[in-house]
C-alpha positions as CSV (number, residue, x, y, z in Angstrom):
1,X,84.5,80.1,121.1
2,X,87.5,82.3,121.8
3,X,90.7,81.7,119.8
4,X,93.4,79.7,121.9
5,X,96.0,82.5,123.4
6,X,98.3,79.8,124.6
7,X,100.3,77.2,122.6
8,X,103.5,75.3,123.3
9,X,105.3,74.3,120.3
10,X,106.2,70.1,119.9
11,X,109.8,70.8,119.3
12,X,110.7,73.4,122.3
13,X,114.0,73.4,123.2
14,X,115.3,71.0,126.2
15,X,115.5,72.8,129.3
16,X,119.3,73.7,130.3
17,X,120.4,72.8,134.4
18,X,121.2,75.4,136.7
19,X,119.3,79.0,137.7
20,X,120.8,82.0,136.4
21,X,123.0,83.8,138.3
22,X,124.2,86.8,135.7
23,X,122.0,88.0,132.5
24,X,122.2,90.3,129.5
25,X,119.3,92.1,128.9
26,X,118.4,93.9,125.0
27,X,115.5,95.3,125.4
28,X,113.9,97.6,122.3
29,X,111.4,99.7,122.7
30,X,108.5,100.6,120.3
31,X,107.5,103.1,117.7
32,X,108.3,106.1,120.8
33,X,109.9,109.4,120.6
34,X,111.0,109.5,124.0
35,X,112.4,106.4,123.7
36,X,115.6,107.4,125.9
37,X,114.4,109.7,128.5
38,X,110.8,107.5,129.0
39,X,112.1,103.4,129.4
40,X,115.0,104.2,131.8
41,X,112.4,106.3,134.8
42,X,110.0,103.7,133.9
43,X,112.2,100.9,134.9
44,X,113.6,102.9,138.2
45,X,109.7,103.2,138.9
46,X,108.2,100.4,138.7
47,X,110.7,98.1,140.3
48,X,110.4,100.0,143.1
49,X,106.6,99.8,143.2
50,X,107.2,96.3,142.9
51,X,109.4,96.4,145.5
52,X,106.8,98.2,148.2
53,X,103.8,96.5,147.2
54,X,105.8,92.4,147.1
55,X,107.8,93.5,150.4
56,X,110.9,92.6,148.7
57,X,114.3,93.5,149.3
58,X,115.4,96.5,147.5
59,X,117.4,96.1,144.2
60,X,120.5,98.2,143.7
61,X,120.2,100.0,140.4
62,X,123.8,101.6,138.4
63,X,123.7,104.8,136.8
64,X,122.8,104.8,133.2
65,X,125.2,105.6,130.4
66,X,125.0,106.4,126.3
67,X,127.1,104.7,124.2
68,X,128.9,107.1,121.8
69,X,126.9,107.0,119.3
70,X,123.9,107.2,121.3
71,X,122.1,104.3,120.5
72,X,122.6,102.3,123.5
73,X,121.5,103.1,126.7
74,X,122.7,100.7,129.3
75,X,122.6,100.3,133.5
76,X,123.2,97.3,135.8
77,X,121.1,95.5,138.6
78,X,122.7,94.5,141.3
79,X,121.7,91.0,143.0
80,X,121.8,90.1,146.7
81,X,121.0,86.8,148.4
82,X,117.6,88.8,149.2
83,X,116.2,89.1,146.3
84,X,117.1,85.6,145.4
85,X,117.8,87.1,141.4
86,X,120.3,87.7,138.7
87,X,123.1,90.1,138.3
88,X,121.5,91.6,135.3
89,X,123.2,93.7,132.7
90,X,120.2,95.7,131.0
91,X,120.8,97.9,127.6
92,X,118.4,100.0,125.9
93,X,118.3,99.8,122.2
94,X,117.9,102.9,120.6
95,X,115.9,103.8,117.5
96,X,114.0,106.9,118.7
97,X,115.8,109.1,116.3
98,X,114.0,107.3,113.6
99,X,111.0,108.0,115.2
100,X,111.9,111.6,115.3
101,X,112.6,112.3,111.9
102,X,109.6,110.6,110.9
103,X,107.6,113.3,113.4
104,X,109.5,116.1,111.8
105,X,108.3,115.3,108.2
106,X,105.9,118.0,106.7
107,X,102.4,117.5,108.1
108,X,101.5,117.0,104.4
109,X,103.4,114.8,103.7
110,X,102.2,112.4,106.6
111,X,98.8,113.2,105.6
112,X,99.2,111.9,102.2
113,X,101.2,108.6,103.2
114,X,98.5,108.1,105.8
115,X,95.9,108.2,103.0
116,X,98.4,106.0,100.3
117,X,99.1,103.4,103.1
118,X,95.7,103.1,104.4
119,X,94.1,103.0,101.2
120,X,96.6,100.5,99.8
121,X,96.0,98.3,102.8
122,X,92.1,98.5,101.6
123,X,92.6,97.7,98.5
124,X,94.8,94.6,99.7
125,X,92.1,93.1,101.9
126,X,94.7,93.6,104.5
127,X,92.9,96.0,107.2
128,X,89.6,93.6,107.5
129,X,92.3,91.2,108.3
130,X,93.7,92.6,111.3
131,X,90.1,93.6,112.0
132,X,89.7,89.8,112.1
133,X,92.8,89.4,114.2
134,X,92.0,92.1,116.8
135,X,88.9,94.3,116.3
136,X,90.5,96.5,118.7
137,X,93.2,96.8,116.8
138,X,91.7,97.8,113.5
139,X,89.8,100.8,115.7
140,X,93.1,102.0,116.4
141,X,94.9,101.3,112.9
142,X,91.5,103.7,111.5
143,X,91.5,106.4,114.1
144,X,93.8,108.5,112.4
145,X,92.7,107.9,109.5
146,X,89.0,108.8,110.1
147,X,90.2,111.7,112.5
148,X,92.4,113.3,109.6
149,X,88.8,113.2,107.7
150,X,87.3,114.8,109.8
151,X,90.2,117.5,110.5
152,X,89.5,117.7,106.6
153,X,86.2,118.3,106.6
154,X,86.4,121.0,109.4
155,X,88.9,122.8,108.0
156,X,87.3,122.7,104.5
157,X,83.8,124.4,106.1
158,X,86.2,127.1,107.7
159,X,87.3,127.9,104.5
160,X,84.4,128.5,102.3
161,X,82.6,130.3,106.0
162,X,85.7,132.4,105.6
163,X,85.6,132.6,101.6
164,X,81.7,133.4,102.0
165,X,81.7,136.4,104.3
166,X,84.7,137.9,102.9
167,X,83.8,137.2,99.2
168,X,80.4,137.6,97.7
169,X,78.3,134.3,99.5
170,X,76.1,136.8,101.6
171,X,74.2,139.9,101.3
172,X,76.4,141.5,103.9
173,X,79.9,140.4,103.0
174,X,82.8,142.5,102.6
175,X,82.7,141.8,98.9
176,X,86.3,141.1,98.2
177,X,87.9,139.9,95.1
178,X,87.9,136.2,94.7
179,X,91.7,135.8,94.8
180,X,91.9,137.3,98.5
181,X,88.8,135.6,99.6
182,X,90.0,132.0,98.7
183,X,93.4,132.3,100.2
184,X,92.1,133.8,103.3
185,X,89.3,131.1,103.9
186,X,92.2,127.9,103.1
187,X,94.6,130.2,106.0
188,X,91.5,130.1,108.4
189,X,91.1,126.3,107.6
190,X,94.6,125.4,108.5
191,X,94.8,127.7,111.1
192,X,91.9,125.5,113.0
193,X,93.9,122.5,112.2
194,X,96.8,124.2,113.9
195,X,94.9,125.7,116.8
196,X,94.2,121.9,117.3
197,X,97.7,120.7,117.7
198,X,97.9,120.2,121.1
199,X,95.1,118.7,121.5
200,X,95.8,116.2,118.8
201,X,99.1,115.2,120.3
202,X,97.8,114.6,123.6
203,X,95.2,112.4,121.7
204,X,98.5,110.7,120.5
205,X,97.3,111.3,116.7
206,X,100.3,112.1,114.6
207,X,102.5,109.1,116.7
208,X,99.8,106.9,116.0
209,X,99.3,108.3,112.4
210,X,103.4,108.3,112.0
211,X,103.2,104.5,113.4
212,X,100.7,102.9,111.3
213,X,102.9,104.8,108.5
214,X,106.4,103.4,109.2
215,X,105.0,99.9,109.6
216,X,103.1,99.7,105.9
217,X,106.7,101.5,104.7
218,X,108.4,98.9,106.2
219,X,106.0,95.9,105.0
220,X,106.6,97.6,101.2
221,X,110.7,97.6,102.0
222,X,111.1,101.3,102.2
223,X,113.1,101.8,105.2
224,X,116.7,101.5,104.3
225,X,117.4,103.8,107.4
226,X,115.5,101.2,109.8
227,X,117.1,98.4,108.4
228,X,120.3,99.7,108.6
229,X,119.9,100.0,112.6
230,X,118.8,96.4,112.5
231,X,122.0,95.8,111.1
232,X,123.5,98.2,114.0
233,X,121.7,96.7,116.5
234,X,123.2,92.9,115.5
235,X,126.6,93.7,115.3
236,X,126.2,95.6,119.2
237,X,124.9,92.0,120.3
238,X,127.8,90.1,118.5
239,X,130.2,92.5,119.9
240,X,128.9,92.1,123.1
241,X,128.7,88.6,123.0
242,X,131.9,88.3,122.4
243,X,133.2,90.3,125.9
244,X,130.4,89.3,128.0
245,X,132.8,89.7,131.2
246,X,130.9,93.1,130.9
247,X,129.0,91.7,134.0
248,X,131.2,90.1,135.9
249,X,131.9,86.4,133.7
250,X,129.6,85.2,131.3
251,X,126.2,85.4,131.4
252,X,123.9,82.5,131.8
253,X,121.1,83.8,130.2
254,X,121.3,86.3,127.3
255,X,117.9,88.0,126.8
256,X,116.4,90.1,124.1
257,X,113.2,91.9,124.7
258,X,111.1,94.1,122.5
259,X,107.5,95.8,123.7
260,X,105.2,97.0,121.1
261,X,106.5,97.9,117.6
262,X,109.9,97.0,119.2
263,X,108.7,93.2,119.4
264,X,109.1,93.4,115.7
265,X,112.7,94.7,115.8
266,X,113.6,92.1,118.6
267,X,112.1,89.8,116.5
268,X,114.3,90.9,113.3
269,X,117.6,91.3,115.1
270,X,117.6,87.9,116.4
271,X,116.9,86.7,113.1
272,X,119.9,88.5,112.1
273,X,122.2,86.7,115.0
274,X,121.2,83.7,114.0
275,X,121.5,83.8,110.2
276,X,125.4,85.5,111.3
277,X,126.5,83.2,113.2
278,X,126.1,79.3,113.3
279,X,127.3,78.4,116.2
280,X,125.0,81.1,118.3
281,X,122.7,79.6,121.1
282,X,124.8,76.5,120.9
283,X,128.7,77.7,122.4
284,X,126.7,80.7,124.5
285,X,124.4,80.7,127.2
286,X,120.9,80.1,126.7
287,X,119.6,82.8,123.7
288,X,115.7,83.9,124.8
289,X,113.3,85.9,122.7
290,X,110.6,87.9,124.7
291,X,108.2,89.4,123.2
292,X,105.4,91.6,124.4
293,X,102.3,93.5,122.8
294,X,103.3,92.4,119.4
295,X,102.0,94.4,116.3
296,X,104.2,91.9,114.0
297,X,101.3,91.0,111.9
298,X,100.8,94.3,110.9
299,X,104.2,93.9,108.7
300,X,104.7,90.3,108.2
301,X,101.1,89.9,106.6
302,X,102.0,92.5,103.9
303,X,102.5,90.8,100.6
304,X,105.8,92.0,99.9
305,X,107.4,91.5,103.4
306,X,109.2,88.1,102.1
307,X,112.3,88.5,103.8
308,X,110.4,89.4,107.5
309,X,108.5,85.9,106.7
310,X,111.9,84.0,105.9
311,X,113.6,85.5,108.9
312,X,110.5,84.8,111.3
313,X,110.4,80.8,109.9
314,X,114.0,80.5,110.8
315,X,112.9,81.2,114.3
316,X,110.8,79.4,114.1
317,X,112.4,76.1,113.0
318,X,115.4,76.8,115.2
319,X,116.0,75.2,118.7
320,X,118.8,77.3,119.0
321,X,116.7,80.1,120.9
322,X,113.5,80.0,122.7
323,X,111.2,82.8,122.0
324,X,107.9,83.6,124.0
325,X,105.4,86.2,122.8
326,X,102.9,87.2,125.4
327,X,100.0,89.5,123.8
328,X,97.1,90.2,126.3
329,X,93.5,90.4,125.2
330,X,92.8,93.5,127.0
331,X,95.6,95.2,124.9
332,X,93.8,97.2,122.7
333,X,97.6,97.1,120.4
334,X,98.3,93.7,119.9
335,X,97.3,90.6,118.6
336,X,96.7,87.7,121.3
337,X,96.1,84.1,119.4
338,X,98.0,85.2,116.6
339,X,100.6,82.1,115.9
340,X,102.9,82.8,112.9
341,X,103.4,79.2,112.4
342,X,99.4,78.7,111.2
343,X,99.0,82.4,110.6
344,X,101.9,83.1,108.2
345,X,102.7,81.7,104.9
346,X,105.8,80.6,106.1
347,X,106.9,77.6,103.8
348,X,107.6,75.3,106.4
349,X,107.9,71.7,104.8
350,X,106.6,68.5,106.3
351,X,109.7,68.0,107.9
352,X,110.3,71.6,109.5
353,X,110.3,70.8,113.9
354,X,108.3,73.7,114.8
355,X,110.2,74.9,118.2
356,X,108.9,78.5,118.6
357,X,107.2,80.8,119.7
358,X,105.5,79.8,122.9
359,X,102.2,81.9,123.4
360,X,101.3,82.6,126.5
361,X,98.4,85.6,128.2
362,X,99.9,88.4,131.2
363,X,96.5,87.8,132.1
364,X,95.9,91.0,133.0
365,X,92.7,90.7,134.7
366,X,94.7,88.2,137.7
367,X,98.0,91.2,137.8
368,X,95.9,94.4,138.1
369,X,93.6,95.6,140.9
370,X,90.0,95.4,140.0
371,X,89.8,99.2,141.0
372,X,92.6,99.6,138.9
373,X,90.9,97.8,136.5
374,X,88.2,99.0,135.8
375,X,89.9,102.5,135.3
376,X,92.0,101.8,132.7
377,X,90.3,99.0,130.9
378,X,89.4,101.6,128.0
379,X,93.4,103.8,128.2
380,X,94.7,101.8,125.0
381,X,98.4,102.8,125.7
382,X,97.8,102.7,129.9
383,X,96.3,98.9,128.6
384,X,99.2,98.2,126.3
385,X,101.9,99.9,129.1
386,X,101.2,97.2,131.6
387,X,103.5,94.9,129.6
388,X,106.1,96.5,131.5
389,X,104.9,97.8,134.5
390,X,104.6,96.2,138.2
391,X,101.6,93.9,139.0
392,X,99.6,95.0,141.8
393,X,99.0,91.0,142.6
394,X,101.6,88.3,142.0
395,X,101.0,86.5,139.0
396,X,102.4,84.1,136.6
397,X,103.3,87.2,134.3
398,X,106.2,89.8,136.0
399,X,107.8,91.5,133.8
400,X,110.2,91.9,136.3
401,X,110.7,88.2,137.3
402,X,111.2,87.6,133.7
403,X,114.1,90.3,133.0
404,X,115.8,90.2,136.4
405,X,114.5,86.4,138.1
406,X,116.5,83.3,138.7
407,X,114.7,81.4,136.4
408,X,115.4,81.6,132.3
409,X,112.7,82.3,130.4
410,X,112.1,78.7,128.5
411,X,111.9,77.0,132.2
412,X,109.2,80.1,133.5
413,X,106.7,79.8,130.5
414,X,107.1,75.7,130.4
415,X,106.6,74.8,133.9
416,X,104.5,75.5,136.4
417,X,106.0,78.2,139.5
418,X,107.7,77.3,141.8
419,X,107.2,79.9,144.2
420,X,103.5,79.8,144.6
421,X,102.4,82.1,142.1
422,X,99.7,80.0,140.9
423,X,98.1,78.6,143.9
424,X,98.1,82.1,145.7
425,X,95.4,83.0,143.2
426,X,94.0,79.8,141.6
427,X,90.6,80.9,142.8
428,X,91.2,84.4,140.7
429,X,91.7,82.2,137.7
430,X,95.6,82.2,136.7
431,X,96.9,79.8,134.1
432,X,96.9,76.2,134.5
433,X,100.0,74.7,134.2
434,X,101.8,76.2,131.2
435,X,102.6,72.7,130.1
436,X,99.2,72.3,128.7
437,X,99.6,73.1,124.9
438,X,96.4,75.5,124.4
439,X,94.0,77.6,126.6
440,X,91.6,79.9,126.3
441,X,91.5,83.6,127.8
């Protein structure tokens, strides 16, 4: 039987009257290099897809701008009585240059830490685990791994070719001294490695090999450099919290969103509003948590990531934010049915009101063309990209309806649409009413 994707917590917060007419948007990406240049012609692209293919009046998108210290990126969407939507203030936060530095580390060096980490998450028990979670998942957690192998082992029969022809290994070598041979055969090895490069980072190996790195560095506590941009990344939201006439009057519906590795940081910076501030969700708008594609287990299951485990039960004890985590089956990089409130050693008493997260499927299969489908059913990061890209059929999942809608997020994944959604496609096999508290895929 397949593990429920869907749950709805007993204790989710009361719905709040009124649509929203104005909304601030965090959104964080993942573990991407391109962070800056890729999210923002993304956006533009897909909401005009969306546009053409839904016959919708067009949206009216500002020109971006970078904060001074160049980790914000932000732009505004206009709303019209066409599109029947929100005047939505939407701002990029920035962590790509972490990303970067990690990329520019000695190939070497990533080598090793890939070996340590991957080896340590072996030894833990830790890697059958997420194979347990998401088979999928685990394929792409060892692919690096078991490519760098092989790289090795290439590379290593290069070298003692090379050494043998130039050294003494066969009758008709060149015969040369053992110290020149040696050398030259461990240049020709890494010179295959090298002559592979591009091939490797279309294959996305080193960002995969760099990603699976940062998250067992983070789950041991090693990245003071990443915590301190949580910490950043808080004090931006506070700040902006506290002018919200930034779009117009204050917002009704204050949003953050993370996608991928960046549903871990969304996850971790609200933590940090609401440890900061006691009267957050409460005097404000309505506080939402979106997110989508999650790899969080691959951090929060780490035996040492206490604090990420504190932070995520505050969540998830506190009705002062609603938080939704969508994670699609056919996502080869994330982990749908995963519930940190039965899947996490929390420490949530008998008397803990479990109000978060809501679980819910994209449902991919009902969004998505079958001809488009059944092309890029086996892309992993075309898969895991659809998060945020424009369904080719309505659906109860739009990333866009979500982010820039009329509805706030806790009333969207807790009732059933309102705009026909559902019964447009029941006979393609959408979600029953959300209101049910478990479903299958």
């Amino acid at each position: 039987m397949s593990k429920p994707v869907s749950y709805t917590p007993p204790d989710l917060a009361d719905p709040i009257a009124g649509t929203v007419a104005r909304r601030l948007v965090f959104y964080i990406p993942g573990y991407d290099p391109e962070a800056r240049s890729r999210y923002r012609l993304l956006f533009v692209r897909e909401l005009g897809l969306r546009t053409k293919r839904f016959g919708e009046a067009k949206r009216e998108i500002g020109r971006a701008s970078l904060s001074a210290d160049g980790l914000v990126q932000s732009w505004t969407v206009k709303a019209h009585p066409q599109t029947q939507g929100a005047e939505t203030r939407y701002e990029v936060l920035l962590w790509d240059d972490i990303v970067l530095r990690d990329a520019a580390r000695s190939k070497f060096a990533s080598a090793g830490l890939l070996l340590a980490g991957t080896g340590h998450a072996l030894l833990a028990g830790k890697l059958f685990t997420f194979y347990r979670l998401n088979w999928k998942y685990g394929n792409v957690i060892l692919y690096p791994f078991v490519l760098l192998l092989l790289l090795g082992m290439v590379a290593a029969l290069v070298a003692m070719s090379v050494h043998a022809h130039l050294g003494t290994g066969y009758a008709h070598s060149l015969g040369l001294p053992a110290w020149l041979s040696i050398p030259a055969g461990i240049l020709a090895g890494l010179a295959m490695i090298k002559a592979c490069e591009r091939l490797l980072d279309r294959a996305y190996f080193w960002q995969l090999l760099n990603d699976w790195i940062f998250n067992w560095q983070h789950g041991q506590g090693w990245r003071r450099d990443y915590e301190r941009r949580l910490d950043a990344f808080a004090e931006h939201v506070l700040a902006r919290l506290a002018a919200p006439d930034i779009i117009g009057g204050v917002p009704d519906e204050v949003m953050i969103v993370g996608h991928s590795s960046g549903a871990l940081t969304a996850v971790e910076v609200a933590a940090r509003l609401l440890a900061r501030t006691s009267d957050l969700g409460e005097d404000v708008p309505n506080l939402s948590l979106l997110t989508l594609g999650s790899g969080l287990p691959l951090v929060a299951l780490q035996p040492r990531a206490t604090r990420l485990r504190a932070e995520i039960a505050r969540l998830v004890t506190s009705r002062r934010i609603v938080w939704t985590d969508y994670a699609a089956p056919q996502d080869w990089m994330n982990f749908p049915g995963f519930n940190p409130v039965h899947d996490l050693d929390l420490k949530l008493g008998a008397a803990d009101r479990i109000a978060n997260p809501v679980l819910r499927s994209p449902r991919f299969r009902d969004i998505i063309e079958p001809a488009t489908y059944a092309r890029v059913r086996f892309r992993p990061f075309r898969m895991h990209f659809q998060f945020l890209m424009a369904n080719d059929l309505r659906g109860d999942y739009d990333f866009f309806d979500l982010t820039l809608g009329h509805q706030r997020l806790r009333d969207r994944v807790s009732e059933p649409a309102e705009d026909g959604r559902t019964t447009a496609h029941a006979g393609r096999g959408l979600n029953p009413p959300a209101r049910l508290a478990q479903e299958t895929p």
